[in-house]
C-alpha positions in Angstrom: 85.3 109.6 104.1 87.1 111.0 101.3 89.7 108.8 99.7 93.1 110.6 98.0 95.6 109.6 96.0 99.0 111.4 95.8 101.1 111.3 92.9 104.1 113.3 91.5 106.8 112.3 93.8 110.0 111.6 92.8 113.8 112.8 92.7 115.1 116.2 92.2 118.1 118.1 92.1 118.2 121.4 94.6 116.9 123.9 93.1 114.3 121.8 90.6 110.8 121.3 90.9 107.8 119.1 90.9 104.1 119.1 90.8 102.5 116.7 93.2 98.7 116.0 92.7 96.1 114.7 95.1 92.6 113.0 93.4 90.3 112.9 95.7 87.0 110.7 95.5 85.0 113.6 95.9 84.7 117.5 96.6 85.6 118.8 100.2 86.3 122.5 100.8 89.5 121.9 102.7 92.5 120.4 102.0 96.1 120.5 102.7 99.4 118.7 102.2 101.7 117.7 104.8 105.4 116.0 105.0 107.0 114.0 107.3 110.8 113.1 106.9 112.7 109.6 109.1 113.1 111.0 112.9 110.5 113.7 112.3 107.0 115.0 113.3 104.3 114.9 110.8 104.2 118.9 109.7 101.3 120.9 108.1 103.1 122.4 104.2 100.1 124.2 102.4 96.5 124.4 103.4 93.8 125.5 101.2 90.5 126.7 102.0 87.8 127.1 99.2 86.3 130.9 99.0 89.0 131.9 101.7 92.5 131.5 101.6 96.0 129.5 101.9 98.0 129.0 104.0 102.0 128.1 104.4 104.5 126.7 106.6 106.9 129.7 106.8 110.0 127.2 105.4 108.3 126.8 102.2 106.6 130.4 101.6 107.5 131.2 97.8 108.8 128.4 97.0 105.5 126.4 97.4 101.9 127.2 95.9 98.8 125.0 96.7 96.2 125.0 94.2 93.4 123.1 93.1 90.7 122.3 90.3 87.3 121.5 92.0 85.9 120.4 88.2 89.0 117.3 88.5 88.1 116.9 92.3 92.3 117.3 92.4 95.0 119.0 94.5 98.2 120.5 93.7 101.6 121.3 95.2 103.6 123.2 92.8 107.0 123.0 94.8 110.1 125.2 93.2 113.2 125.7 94.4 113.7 123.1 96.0 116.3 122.3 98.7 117.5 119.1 100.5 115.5 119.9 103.8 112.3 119.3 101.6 113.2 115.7 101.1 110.2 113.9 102.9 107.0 112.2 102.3 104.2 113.8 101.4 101.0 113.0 102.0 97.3 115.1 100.8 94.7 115.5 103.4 91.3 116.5 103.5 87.9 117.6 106.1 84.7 118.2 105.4 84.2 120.7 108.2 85.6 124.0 108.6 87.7 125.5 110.4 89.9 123.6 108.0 92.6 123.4 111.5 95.8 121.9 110.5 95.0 119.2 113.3 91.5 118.6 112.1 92.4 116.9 108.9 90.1 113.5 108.8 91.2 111.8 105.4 94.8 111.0 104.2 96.3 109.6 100.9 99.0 107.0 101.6 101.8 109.5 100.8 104.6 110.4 97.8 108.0 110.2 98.5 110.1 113.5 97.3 113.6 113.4 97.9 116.1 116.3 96.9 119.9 116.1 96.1 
C-alpha cells in the first residue's frame, strides 16, 4: 500500500493557478488525482500512466496538466485558469496494477482543499 500526501491547496481567484503535489512513499506506475465538491460524486481529474499516456476529465482539458518526477516519487497537478466550478477537494491516488482504470485506484492521500473565487 502506497501512502500519499497531497499538498498545494489553497485559495485562488478565477482565473489563477496552483500546483498541487502528491509524495508518495514509493514508485507506482499509475496515478491520478480526483476531486470531490459538498453534494457531489467523487470524479476522476487527471490520470497518468508511466510509458503510456494521460488522461483528462473533458471540464479541465487545457487548463489542467498532470505530471510527475519518478526520481522525487511525486505527483503534480498544474491547474491554470481556474474557475469557481473547480472549487473541491482534491485528493492523489495511486495502483500498482495496470490498467491504471479510473475505478481501480487502491491508495488515496487524505485530500487538499482548492477553493476558487
Amino acid at each position: 500500500h502506497v501512502q500519499l500526501v497531497e499538498s498545494g491547496g489553497g485559495s485562488v481567484q478565477a482565473g489563477g493557478s496552483l500546483r498541487l503535489s502528491c509524495a508518495a512513499s514509493f514508485y507506482t506506475v499509475c496515478m491520478g488525482w480526483f476531486r470531490q465538491a459538498p453534494g457531489k460524486e467523487r470524479e476522476g481529474v487527471a490520470r497518468i500512466v508511466d510509458f503510456r499516456s494521460t488522461s483528462y476529465a473533458d471540464s479541465v482539458k487545457g487548463r489542467f496538466t498532470v505530471s510527475k518526477d519518478n526520481a522525487k516519487n511525486t505527483l503534480y497537478l498544474q491547474m491554470n485558469s481556474l474557475k469557481p466550478e473547480d472549487t473541491a477537494m482534491y485528493y492523489c491516488a495511486a495502483d500498482i496494477g495496470l490498467p491504471c482504470s479510473w475505478s481501480d485506484f487502491g491508495s488515496w492521500g487524505q485530500g487538499t482543499q482548492v477553493t476558487v473565487s
